[in-house]
BAMILUM-875062 format. One record per residue (C-alpha): residue number from 1; z negated, y negated, x. Coordinates in nm, 4 decimals. Each point is the difference from the previous one (the first is absolute). Example, Ala and Ser with C-alpha at 12.3 -4.5 7.8 and 13.67 -1.06 7.14 Angstrom:
2
<1 <-0.7800 0.4500 1.2300>>
<2 <0.0660 -0.3440 0.1370>>
This chain:
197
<1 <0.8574 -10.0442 -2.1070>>
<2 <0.2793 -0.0524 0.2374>>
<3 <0.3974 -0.0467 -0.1421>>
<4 <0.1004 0.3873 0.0593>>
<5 <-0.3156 0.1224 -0.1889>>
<6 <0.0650 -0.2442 -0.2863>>
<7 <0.3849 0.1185 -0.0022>>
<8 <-0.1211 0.3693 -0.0508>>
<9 <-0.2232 -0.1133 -0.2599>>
<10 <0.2399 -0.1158 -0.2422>>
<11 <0.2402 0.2603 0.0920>>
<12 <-0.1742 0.2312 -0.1624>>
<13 <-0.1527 -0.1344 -0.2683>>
<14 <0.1060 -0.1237 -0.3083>>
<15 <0.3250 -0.1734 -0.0719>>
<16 <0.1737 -0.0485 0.3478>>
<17 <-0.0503 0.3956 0.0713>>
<18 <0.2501 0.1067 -0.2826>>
<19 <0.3012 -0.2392 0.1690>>
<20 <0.2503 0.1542 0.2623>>
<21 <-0.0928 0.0277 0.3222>>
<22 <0.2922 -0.2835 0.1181>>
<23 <-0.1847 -0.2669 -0.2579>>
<24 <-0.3162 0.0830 0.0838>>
<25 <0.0327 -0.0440 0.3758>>
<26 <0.2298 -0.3166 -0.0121>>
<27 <-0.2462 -0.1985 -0.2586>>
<28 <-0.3303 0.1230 0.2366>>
<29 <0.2140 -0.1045 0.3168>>
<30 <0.0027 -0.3683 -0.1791>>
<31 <-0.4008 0.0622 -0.1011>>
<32 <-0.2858 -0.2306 0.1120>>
<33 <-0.3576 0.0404 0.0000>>
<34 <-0.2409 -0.2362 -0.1525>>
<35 <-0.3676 -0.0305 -0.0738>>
<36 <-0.1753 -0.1633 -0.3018>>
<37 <-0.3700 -0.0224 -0.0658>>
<38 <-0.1700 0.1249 -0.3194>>
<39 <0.0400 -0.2344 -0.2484>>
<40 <0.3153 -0.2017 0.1716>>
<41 <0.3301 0.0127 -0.2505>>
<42 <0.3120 0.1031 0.1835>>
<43 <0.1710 -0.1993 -0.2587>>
<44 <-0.0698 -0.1764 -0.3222>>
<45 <0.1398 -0.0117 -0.3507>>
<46 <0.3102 -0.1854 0.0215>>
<47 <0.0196 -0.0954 0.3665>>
<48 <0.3677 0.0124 0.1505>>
<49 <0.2032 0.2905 0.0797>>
<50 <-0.1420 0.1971 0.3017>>
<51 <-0.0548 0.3196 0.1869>>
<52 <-0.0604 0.2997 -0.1758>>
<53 <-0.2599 0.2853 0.1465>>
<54 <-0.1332 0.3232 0.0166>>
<55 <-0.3969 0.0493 0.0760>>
<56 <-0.0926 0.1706 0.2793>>
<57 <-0.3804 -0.0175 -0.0364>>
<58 <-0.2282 -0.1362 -0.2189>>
<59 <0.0478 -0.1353 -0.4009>>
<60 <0.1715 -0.2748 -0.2076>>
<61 <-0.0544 -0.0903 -0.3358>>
<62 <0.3133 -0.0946 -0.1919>>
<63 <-0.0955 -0.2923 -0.2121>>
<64 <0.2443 -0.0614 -0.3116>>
<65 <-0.0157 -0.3057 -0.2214>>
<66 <-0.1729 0.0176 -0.3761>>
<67 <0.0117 -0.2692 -0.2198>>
<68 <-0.4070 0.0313 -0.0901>>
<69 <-0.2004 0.0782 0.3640>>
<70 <0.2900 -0.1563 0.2089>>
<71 <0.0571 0.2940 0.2528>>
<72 <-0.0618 0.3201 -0.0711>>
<73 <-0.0601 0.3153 0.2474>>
<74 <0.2519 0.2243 -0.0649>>
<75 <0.0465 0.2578 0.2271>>
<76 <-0.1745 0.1197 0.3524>>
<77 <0.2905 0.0440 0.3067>>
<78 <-0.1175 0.1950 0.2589>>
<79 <0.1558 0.1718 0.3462>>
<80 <0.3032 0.1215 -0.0812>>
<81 <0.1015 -0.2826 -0.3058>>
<82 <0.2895 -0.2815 0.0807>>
<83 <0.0347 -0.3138 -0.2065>>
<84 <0.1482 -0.3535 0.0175>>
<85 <0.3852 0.2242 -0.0682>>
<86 <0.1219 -0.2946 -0.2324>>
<87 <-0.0661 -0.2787 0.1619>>
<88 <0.1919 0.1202 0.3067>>
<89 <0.2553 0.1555 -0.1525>>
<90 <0.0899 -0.2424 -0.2928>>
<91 <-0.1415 -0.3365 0.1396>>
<92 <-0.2578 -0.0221 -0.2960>>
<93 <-0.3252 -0.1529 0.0154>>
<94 <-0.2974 0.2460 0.0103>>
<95 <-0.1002 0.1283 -0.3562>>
<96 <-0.3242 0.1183 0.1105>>
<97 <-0.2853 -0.0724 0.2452>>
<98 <-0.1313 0.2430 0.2598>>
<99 <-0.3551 -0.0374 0.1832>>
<100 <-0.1324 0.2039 0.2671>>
<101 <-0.2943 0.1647 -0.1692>>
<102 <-0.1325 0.0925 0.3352>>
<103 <0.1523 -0.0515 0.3590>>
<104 <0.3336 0.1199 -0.0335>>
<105 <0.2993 0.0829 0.2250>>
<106 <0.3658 -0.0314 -0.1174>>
<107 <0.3596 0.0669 0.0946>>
<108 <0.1972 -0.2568 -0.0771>>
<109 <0.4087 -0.1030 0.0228>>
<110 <0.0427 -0.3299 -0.0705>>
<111 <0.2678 -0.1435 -0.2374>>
<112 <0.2656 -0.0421 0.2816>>
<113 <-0.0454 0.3221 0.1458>>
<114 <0.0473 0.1664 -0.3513>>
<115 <0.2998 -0.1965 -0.0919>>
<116 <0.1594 0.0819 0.3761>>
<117 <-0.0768 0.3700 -0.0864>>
<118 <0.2087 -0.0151 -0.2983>>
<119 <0.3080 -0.1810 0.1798>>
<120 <-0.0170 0.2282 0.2474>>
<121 <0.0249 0.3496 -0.2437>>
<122 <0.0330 -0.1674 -0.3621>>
<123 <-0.0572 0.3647 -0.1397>>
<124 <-0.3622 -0.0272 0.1288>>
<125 <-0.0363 -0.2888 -0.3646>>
<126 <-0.0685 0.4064 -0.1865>>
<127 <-0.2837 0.0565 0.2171>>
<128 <-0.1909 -0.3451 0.0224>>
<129 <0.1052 -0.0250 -0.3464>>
<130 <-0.1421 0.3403 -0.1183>>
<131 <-0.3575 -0.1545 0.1112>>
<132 <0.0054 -0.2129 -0.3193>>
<133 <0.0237 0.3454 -0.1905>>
<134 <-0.2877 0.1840 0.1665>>
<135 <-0.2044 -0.2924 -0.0496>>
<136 <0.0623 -0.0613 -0.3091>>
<137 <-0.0665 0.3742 -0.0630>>
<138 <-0.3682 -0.0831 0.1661>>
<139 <-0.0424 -0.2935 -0.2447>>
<140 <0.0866 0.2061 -0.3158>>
<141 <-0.2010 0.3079 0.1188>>
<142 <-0.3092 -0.2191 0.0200>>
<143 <0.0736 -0.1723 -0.2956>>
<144 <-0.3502 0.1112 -0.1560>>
<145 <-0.2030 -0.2577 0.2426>>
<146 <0.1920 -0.2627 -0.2005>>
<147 <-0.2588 -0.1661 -0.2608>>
<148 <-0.0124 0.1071 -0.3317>>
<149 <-0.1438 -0.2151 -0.2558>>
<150 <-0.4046 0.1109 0.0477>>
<151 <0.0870 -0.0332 0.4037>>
<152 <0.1649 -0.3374 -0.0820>>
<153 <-0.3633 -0.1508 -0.1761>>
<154 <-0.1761 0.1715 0.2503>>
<155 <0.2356 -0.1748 0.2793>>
<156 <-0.0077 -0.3465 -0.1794>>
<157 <-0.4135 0.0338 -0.0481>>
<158 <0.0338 0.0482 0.4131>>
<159 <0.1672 -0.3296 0.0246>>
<160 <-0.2187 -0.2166 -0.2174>>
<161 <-0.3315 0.1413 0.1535>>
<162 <0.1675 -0.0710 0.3435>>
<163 <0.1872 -0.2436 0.0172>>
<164 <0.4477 -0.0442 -0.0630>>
<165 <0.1765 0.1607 0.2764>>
<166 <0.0893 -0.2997 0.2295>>
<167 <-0.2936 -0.1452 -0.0044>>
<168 <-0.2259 0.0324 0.3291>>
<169 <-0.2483 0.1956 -0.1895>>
<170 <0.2190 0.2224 -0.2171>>
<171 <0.2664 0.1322 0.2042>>
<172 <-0.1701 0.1972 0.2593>>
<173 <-0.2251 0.1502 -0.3171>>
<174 <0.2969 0.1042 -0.1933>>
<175 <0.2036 0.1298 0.2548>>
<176 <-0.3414 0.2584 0.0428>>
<177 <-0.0749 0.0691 -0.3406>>
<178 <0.3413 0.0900 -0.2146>>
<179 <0.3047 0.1701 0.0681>>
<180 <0.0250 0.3833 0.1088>>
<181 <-0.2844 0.0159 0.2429>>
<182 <-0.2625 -0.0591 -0.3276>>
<183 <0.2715 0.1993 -0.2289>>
<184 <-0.1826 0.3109 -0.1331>>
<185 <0.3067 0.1902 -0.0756>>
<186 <0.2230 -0.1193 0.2771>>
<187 <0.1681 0.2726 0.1755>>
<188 <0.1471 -0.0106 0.3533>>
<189 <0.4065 0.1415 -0.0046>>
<190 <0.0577 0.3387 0.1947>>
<191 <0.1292 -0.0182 0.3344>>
<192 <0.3149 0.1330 0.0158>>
<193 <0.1177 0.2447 0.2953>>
<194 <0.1997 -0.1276 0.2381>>
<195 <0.3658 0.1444 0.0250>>
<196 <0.0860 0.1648 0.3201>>
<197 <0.2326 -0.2411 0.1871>>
C-alpha cells in the first residue's frame, strides 16, 4: 500500500476520523509508512519514549504486563487503531508491548514530529490527548478477555506444560495459546461511524 492509500485508511477509520479536518491533515502531512513482519514487536514493554501509530493493514497484539504469565495479550489493534499516544506526548516509557501478529503496515509520527505539532498549534494537546480516552474506552469495553480466576489456572497450567514466557520454548507457545484469541467470551468493540468532516 502506497502513503496516500494508507492516509485514507486511517482517515476513515477509527480514532483519527472523528478529529477536525485541520488536525487530521497536519498530523498525516508529518506521517510515515513502515512495515513489520508477523511476529516482529514495534516496541517492547518499557523501551524509551517513541513514535506513536495508527495501522494501516494488518494486526498487533497489545501485550500488557501480569505479575503470574509475564505478558499478557490484551487487546487485538487492527486498521484503523493508533497507539504509542503517551510515550510521545508525555516522554514516558512504553507501558505495553505491541507485536505484529501478521505483516503489518503502520503510520507513524515520531516523537519530534508530535512535539513540533504541538508548538506549532498548542490547542492540538485536546486532540492527541483525547486518544488516551478512546483507548482507554477500547481497554474497558474489552475488559471481559481479562482472566478471571478459572482463566487464570487455566493460563498458569499453559505455562507449566510449556514452558515460562521468556524462555526459548515458552514464549512463542504462550503468546499462541492465552489471551483474547483463545478467550471464549471475548467480544470485539463496535466500530464506530465516522463523523462527517
Amino acid at each position: 500500500m502506497d502513503l496516500e492509500a494508507a492516509k485514507t485508511v486511517v482517515s476513515q477509520r477509527g480514532w483519527l476520523s472523528y478529529q477536525p479536518g485541520a488536525f487530521r491533515d497536519e498530523l498525516l502531512r508529518r506521517a510515515a509508512l513502515r512495515s513489520y513482519c508477523g511476529g516482529e514487536y514495534i516496541y517492547h514493554l518499557e523501551d524509551a519514549p517513541g513514535m506513536m501509530f495508527g495501522i494501516v493493514e494488518g494486526a498487533v497484539i497489545i501485550g500488557v504486563p501480569h505479575p503470574i504469565v509475564g505478558l499478557y495479550q490484551a487487546h487485538l489493534g487492527r486498521p484503523g487503531d493508533w497507539y504509542g499516544e503517551a510515550a510521545a506526548l508525555h516522554g514516558v516509557t512504553r507501558r505495553v508491548a505491541v507485536e505484529a501478529r501478521v505483516p503489518v503496515q503502520i503510520l507513524y509520527l515520531s516523537i519530534e514530529a508530535v512535539q513540533e505539532m504541538l508548538q506549532e498549534q498548542p490547542s492540538w494537546q485536546r486532540n492527541l490527548s483525547s486518544l488516551l480516552l478512546w483507548n482507554l474506552e477500547n481497554a474497558i469495553r474489552t475488559r471481559d478477555s481479562r482472566p478471571d480466576g478459572a482463566r487464570m489456572r487455566e493460563i498458569v497450567d499453559t505455562v507449566r506444560r510449556q514452558g515460562w514466557p521468556g524462555s526459548p520454548e515458552g514464549s512463542h507457545r504462550i503468546a499462541t495459546n492465552t489471551g483474547p484469541a483463545r478467550h471464549d467470551e471475548w467480544s470485539v468493540p463496535q466500530e464506530r461511524s465516522p463523523r462527517a468532516a
